[in-house]
LOLUMVO-824931 format. One line per field, with one value per atom (N, C-alpha, C): atom name; chain; x, y, z; residue in one letter; residue number from 0. Coordinates in nm, 2 decimals, decimal comma. Example, Ala and Ser with C-alpha at 12.3 -4.5 7.8 and 13.67 -1.06 7.14 Angstrom:
<sites>
a [N | CA | C | N | CA | C] $
c [A | A | A | A | A | A] $
X [1,32 | 1,23 | 1,32 | 1,28 | 1,37 | 1,29] $
Y [-0,57 | -0,45 | -0,33 | -0,22 | -0,11 | 0,00] $
Z [0,78 | 0,78 | 0,78 | 0,71 | 0,71 | 0,79] $
r [A | A | A | S | S | S] $
k [0 | 0 | 0 | 1 | 1 | 1] $
</sites>
This chain:
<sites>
a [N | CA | C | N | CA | C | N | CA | C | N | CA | C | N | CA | C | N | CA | C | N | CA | C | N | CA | C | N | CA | C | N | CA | C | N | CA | C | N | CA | C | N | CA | C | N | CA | C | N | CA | C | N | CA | C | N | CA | C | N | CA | C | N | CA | C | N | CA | C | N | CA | C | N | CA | C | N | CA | C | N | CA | C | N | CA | C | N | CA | C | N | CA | C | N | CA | C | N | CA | C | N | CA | C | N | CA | C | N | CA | C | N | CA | C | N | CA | C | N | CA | C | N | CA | C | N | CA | C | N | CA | C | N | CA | C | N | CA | C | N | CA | C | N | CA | C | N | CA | C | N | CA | C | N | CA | C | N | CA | C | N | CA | C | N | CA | C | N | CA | C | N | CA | C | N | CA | C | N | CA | C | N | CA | C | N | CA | C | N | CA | C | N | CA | C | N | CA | C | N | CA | C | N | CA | C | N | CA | C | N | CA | C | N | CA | C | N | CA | C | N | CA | C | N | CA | C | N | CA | C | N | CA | C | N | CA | C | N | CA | C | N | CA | C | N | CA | C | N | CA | C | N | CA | C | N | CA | C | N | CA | C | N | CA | C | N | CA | C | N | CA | C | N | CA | C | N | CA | C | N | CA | C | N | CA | C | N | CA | C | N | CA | C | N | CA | C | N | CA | C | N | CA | C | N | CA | C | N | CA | C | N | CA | C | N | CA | C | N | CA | C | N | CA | C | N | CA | C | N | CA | C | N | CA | C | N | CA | C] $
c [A | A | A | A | A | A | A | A | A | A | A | A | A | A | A | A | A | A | A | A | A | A | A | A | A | A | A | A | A | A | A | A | A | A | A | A | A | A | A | A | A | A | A | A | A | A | A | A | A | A | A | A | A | A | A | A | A | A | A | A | A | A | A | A | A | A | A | A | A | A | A | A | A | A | A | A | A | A | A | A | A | A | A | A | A | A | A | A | A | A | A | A | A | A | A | A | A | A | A | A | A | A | A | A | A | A | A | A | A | A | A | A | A | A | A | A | A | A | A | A | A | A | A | A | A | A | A | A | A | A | A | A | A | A | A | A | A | A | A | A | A | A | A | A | A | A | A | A | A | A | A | A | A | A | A | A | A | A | A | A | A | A | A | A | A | A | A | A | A | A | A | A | A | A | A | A | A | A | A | A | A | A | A | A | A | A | A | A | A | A | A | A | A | A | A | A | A | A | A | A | A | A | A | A | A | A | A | A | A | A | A | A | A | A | A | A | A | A | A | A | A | A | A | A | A | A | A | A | A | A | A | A | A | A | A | A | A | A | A | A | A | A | A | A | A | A | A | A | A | A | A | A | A | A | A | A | A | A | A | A | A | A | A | A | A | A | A | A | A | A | A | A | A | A | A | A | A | A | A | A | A | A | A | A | A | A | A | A | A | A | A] $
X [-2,75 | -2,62 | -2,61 | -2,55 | -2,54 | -2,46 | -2,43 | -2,32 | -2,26 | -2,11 | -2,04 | -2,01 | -2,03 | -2,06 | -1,85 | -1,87 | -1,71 | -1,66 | -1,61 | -1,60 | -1,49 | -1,53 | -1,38 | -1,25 | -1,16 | -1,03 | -1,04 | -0,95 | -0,96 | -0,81 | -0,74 | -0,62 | -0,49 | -0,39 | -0,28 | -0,23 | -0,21 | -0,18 | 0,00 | 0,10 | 0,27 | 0,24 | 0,41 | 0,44 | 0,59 | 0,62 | 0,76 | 0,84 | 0,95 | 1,02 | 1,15 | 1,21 | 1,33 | 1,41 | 1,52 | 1,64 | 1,57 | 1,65 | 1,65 | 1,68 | 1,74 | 1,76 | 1,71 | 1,68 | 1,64 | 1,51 | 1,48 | 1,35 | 1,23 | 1,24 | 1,22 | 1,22 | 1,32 | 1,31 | 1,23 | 1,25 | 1,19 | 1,05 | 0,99 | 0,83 | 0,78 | 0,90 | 0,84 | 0,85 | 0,92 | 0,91 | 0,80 | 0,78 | 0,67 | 0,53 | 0,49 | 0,39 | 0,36 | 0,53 | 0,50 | 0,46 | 0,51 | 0,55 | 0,35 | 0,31 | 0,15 | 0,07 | 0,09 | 0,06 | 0,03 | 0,17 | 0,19 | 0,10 | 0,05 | 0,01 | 0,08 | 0,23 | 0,35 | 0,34 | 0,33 | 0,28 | 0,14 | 0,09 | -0,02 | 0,00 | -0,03 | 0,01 | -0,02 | 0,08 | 0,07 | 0,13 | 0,07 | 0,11 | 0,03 | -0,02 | -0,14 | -0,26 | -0,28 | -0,45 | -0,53 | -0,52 | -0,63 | -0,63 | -0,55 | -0,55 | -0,62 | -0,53 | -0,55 | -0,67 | -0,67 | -0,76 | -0,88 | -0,96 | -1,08 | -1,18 | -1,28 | -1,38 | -1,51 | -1,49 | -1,59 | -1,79 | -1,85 | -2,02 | -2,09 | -2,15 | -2,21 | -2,17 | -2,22 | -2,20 | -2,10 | -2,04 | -1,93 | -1,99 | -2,08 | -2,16 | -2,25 | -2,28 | -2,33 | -2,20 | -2,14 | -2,00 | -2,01 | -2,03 | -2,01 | -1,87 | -1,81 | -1,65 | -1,68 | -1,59 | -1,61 | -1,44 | -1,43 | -1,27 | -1,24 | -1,14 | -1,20 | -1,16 | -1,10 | -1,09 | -1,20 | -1,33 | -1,47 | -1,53 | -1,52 | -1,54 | -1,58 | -1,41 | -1,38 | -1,32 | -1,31 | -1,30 | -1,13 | -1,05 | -0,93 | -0,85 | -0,73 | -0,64 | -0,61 | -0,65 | -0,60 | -0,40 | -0,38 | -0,22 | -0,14 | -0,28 | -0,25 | -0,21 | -0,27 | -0,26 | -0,15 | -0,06 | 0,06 | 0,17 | 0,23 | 0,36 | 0,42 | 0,59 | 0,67 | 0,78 | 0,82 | 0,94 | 1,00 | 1,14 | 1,17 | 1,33 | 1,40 | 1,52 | 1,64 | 1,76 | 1,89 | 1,98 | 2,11 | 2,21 | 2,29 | 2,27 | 2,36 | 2,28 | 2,39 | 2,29 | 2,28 | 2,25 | 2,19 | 2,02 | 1,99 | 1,78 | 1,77 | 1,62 | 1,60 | 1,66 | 1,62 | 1,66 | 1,79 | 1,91 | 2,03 | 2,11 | 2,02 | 2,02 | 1,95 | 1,81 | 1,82 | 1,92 | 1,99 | 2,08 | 2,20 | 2,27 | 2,37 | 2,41 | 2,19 | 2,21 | 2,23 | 2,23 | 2,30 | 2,22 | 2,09 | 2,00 | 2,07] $
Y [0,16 | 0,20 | 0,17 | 0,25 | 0,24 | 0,13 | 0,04 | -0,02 | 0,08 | 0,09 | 0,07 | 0,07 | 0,17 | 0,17 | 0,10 | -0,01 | -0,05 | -0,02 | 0,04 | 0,00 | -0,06 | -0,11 | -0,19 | -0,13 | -0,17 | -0,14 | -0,11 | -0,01 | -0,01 | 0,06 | 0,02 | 0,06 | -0,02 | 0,02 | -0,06 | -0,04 | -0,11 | -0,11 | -0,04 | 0,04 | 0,03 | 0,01 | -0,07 | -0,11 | -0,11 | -0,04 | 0,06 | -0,07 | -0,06 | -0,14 | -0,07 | -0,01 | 0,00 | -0,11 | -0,09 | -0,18 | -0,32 | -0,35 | -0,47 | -0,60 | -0,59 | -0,74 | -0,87 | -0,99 | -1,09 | -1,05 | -1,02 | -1,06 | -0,92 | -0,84 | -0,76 | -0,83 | -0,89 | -0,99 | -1,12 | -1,17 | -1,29 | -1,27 | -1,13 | -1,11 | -1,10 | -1,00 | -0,96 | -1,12 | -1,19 | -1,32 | -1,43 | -1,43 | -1,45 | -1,44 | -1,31 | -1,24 | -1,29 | -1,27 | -1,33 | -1,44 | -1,53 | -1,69 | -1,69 | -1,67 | -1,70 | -1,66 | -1,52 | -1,45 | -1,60 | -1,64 | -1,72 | -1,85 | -1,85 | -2,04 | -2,10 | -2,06 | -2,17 | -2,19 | -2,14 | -2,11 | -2,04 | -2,10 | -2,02 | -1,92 | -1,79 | -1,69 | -1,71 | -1,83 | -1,85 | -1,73 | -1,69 | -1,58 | -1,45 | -1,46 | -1,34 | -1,37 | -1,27 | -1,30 | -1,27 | -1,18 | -1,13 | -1,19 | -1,28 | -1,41 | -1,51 | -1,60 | -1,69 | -1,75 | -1,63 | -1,59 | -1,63 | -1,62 | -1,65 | -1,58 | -1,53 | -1,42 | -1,54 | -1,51 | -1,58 | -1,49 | -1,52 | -1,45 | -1,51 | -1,49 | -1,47 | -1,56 | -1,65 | -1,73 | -1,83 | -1,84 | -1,97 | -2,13 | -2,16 | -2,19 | -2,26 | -2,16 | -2,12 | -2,22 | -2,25 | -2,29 | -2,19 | -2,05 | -1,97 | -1,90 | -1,98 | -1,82 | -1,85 | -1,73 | -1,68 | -1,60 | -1,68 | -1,57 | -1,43 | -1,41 | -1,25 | -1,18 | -1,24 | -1,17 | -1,15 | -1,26 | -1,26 | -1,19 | -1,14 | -1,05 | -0,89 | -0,85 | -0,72 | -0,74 | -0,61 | -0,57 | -0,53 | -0,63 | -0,61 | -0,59 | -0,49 | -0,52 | -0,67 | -0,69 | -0,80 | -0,83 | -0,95 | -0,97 | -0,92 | -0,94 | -0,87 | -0,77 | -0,64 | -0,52 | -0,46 | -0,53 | -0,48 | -0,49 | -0,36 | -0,30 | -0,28 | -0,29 | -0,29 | -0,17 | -0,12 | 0,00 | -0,01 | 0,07 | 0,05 | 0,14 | 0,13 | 0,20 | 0,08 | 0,16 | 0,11 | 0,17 | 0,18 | 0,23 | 0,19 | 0,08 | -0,05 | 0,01 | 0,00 | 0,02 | -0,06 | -0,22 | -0,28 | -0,30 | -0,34 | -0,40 | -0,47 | -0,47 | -0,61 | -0,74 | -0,75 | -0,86 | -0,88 | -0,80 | -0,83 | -0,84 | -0,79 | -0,79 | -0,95 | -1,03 | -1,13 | -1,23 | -1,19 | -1,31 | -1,35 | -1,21 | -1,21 | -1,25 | -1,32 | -1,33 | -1,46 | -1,51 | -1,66 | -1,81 | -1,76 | -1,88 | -2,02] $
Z [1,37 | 1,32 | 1,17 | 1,11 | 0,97 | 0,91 | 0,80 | 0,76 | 0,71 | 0,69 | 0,62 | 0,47 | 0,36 | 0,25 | 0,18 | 0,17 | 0,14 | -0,03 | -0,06 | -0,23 | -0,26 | -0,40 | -0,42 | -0,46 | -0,43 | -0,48 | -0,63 | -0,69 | -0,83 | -0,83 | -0,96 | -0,97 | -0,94 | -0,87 | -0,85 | -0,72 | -0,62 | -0,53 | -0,53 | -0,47 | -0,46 | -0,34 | -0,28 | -0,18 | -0,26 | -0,13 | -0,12 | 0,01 | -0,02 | 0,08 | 0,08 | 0,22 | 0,25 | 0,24 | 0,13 | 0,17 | 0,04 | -0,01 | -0,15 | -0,09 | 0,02 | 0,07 | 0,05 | 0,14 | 0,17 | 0,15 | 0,30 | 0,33 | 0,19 | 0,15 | 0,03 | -0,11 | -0,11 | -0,24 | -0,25 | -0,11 | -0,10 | -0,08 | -0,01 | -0,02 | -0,16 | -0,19 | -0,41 | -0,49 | -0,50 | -0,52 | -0,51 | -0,37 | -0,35 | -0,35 | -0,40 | -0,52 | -0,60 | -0,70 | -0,81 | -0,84 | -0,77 | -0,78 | -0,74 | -0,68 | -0,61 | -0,71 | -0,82 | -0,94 | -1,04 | -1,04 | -1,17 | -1,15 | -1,01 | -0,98 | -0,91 | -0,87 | -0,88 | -0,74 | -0,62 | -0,49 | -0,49 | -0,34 | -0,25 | -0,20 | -0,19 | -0,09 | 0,04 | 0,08 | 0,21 | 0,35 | 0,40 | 0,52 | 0,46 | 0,38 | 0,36 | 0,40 | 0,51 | 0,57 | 0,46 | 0,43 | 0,28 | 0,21 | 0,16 | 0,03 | 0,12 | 0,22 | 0,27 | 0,38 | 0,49 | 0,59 | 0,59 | 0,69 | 0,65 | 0,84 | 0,76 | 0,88 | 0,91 | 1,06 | 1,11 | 1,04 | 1,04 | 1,03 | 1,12 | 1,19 | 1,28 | 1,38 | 1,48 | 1,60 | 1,59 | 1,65 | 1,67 | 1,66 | 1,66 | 1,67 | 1,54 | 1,42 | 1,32 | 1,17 | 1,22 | 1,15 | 0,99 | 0,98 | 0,85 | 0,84 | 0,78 | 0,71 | 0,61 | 0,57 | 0,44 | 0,46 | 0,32 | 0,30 | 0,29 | 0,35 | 0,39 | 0,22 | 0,17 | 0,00 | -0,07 | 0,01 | -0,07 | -0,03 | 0,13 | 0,17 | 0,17 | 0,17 | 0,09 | 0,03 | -0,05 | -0,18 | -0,16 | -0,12 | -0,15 | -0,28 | -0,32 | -0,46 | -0,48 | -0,59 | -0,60 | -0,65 | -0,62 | -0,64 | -0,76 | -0,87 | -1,02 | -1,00 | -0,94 | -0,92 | -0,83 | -0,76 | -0,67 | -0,73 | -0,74 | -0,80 | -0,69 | -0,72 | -0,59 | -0,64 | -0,54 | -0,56 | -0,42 | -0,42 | -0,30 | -0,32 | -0,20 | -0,19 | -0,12 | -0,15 | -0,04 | -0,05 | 0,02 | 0,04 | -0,09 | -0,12 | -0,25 | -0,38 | -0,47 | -0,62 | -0,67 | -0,62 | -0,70 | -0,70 | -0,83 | -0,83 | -0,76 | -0,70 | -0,66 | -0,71 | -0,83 | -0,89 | -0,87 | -0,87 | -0,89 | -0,71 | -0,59 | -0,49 | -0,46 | -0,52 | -0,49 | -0,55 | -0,66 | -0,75 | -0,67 | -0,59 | -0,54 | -0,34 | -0,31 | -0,24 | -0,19 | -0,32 | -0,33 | -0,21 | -0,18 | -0,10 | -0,13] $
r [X | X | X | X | X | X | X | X | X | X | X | X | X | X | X | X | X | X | X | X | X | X | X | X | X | X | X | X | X | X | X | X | X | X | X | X | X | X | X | X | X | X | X | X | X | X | X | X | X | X | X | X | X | X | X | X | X | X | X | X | X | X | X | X | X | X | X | X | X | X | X | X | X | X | X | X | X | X | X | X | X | X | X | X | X | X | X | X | X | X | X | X | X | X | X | X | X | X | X | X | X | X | X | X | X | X | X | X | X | X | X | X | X | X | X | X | X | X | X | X | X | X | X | X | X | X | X | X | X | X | X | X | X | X | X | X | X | X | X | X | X | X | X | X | X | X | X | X | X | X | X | X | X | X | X | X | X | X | X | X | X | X | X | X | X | X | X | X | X | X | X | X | X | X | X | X | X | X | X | X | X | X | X | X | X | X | X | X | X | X | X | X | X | X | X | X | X | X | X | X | X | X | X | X | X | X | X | X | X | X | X | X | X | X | X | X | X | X | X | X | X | X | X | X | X | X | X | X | X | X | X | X | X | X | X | X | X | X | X | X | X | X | X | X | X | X | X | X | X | X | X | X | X | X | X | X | X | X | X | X | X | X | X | X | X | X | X | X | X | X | X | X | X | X | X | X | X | X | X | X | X | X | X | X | X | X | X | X | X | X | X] $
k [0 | 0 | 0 | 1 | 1 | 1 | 2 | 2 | 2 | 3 | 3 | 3 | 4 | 4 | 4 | 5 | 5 | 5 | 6 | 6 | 6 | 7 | 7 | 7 | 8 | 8 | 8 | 9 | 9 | 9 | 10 | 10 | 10 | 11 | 11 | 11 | 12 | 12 | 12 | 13 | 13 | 13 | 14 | 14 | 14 | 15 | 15 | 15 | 16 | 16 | 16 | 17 | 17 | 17 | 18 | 18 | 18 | 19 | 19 | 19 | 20 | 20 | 20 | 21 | 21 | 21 | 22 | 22 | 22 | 23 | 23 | 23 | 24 | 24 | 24 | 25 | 25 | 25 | 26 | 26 | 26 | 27 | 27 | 27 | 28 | 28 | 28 | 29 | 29 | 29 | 30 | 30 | 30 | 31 | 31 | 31 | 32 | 32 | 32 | 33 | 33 | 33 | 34 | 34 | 34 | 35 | 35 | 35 | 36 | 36 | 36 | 37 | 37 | 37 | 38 | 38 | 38 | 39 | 39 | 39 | 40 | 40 | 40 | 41 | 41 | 41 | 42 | 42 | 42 | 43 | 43 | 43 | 44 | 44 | 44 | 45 | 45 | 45 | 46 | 46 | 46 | 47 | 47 | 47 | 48 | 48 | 48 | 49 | 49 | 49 | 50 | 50 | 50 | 51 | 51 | 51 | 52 | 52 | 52 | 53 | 53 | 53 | 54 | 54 | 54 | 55 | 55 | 55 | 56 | 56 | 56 | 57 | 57 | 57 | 58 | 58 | 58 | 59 | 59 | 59 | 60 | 60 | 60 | 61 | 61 | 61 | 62 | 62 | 62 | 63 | 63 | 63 | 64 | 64 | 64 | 65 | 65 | 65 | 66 | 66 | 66 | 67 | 67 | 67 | 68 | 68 | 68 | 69 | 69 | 69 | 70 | 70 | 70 | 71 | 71 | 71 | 72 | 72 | 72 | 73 | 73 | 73 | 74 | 74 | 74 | 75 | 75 | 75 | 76 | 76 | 76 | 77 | 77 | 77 | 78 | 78 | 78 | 79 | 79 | 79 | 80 | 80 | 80 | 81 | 81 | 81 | 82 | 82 | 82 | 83 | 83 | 83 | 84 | 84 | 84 | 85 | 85 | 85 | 86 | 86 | 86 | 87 | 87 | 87 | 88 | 88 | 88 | 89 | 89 | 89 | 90 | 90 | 90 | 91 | 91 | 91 | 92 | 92 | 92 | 93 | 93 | 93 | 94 | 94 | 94 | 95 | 95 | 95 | 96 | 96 | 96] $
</sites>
């Protein structure tokens, strides 16, 4: 059986979200904040995760980011829509946590 020829990501990842809300602001935030240092991207398997290699046994992971050639966090731009005309930004300001 053949491998798998993987390449790496190149370019910029969009990630589109219905609706500017909570949970939309609080994921784009969250990016950022992990971008800057300030947090871990905790709840991303691809940042955080980690892939077993071969036997259970064998005790080898490896993080699956070292893995494949995922976009990196640098590279993800966010867009999105809502019924409301306000920005994200001004959708997370007003939602007063």
């Amino acid at each position: 059986m053949q491998q798998p020829n993987v390449l790496p990501a190149t370019g910029r990842l969009g990630i589109l979200t219905p609706g500017m809300g909570a949970v939309s602001t609080t994921f784009m935030a969250g990016v950022f904040s992990a971008r800057k240092g300030f947090t871990k991207p905790v709840g991303s398997l691809t940042e955080m995760g980690y892939i077993r290699l071969g036997k259970r046994t064998e005790n080898r992971n490896a993080l699956i980011r070292e893995f494949l050639p995922f976009a990196r966090l640098e590279d993800i731009v966010f867009g999105g829509w809502d019924i409301y005309s306000e920005n994200a930004y001004e959708a997370a300001k007003n939602a007063k946590f």
